[in-house]
N, C-alpha and C positions, 0 to 999 in steps of 0.2 A: 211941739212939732220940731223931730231934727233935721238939719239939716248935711246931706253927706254929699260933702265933696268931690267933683267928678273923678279926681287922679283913685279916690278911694273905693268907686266904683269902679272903676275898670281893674283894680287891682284884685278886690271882691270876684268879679267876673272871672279873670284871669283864672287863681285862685281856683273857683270850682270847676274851670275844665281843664287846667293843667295838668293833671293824673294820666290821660289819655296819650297813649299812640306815638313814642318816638322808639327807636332801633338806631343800636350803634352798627354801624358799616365795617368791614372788615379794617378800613383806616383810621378807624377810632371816633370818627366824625359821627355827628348826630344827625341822623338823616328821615323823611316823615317815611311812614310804613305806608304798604299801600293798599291802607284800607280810607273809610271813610270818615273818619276824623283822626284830625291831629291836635298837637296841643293847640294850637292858631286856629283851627278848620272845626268847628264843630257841624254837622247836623243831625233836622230831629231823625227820630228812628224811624219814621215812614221813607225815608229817602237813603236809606244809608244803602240797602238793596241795589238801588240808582246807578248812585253814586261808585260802587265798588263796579261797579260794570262800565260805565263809562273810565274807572281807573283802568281797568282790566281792554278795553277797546278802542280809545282815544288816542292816540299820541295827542293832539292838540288839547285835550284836558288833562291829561297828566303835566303837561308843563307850565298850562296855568295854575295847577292845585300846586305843584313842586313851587312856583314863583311865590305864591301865595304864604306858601305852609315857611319858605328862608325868610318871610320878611317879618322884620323889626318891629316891635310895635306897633304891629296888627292883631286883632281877633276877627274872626270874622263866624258869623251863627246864622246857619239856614236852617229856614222854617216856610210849612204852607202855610197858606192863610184864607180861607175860603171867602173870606169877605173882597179880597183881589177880582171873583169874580163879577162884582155890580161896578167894575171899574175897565179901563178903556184900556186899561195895561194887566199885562199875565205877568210881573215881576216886576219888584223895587229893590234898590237897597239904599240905606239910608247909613251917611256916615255922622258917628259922633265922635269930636276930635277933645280929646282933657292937653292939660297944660302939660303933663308930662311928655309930650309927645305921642300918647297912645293914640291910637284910632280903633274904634269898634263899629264891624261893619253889620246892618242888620238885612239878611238878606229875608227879602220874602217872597215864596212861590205861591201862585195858585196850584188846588190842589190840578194834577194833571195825569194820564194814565203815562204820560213819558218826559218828566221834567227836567230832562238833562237839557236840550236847547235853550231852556231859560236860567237856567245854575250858571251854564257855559257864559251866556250872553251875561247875567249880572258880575262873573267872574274876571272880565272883560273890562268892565266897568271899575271894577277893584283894582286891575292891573294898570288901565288910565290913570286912576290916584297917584298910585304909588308909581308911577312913572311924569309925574309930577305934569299932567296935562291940565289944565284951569277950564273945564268941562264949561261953567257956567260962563265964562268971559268969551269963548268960544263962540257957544250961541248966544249970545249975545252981539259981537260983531258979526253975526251969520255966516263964520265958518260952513264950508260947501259940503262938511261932515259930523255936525254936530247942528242937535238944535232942539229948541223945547217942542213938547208933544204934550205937553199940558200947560198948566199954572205951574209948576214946582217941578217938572220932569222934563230931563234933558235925555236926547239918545243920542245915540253914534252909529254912525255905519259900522264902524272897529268892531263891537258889542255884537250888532246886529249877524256882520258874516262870521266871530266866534261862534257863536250861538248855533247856526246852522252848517256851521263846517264839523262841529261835536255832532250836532245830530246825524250827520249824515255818515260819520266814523261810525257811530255806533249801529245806524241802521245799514251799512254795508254789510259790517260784520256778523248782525246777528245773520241780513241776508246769508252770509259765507256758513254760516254754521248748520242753517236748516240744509236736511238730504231732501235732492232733488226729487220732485214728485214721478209716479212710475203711471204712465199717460195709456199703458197699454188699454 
């Protein structure tokens, strides 16, 4: 039995989804595309559909994907997971931190016919990290925004109105695009 080293797993990880999704900018700079994964952002292909819509509809999810997709040693992999649904919560994600400083984040959705409120919401959660919040120390002294909702699961208000301010971008919008019904 071998054993492999976490910096050599994420490297691994990296690796196979590094090929994907950057454009140079008219200043030279390396900027994410806006479609549904980037080198950082992968997800699976049932959500990519989603995803490009809400890129396409959101201003508040375009700047957490943009936040997301500059940061440093992050990956981050969304995926459904039908089994979410015998559970009390519609989305996790789950950080694994290697010595080298990387972080990989594992997101998971139930499956859902509209799973941007929960992408948004565990996005949220990704930007707490890497805005150096101590999620767990929080609810723990009972922060009045923060607090566990299980054994092992912390939420936030933060999370919470991300979540529903993307759904609500997106369901204006689509409202905005349907022609208005003719009632004669």
């Amino acid at each position: 039995m071998s054993i492999i080293r976490p910096c050599a797993v994420g490297l691994i990880l990296f690796t196979l989804i590094a090929p994907t999704g950057f454009a140079q900018s008219e200043a030279g700079n390396q900027q994410p595309n806006a479609s549904a994964s980037t080198r950082s952002i992968q997800f699976a292909p049932e959500l990519r559909p989603d995803v490009d819509r809400m890129l396409q509809q959101s201003a508040t999810f375009r700047e957490q994907y943009r936040r997301i997709a500059e940061a440093r040693s992050l990956i981050v992999g969304v995926r459904t997971d039908v089994r979410l649904c015998e559970t009390s919560f519609r989305a996790r994600t789950k950080f694994n931190r290697y010595r080298s400083g990387l972080i990989v984040a594992d997101v998971i959705i139930a499956p859902s016919a509209h799973p941007g409120e929960w992408i948004a919401h565990e996005f949220e959660h990704i930007l707490e990290l890497l805005g150096g919040r101590k999620l767990t120390q929080l609810a723990s002294s009972h922060a009045n925004d923060v607090w566990f909702s299980g054994t092992d699961v912390i939420e936030t208000d933060r999370a919470i109105r991300a979540g529903r301010t993307v759904r609500d971008e997106v369901g204006q919008s689509d409202k905005a695009a349907k022609p208005a019904r003719d009632t004669r």
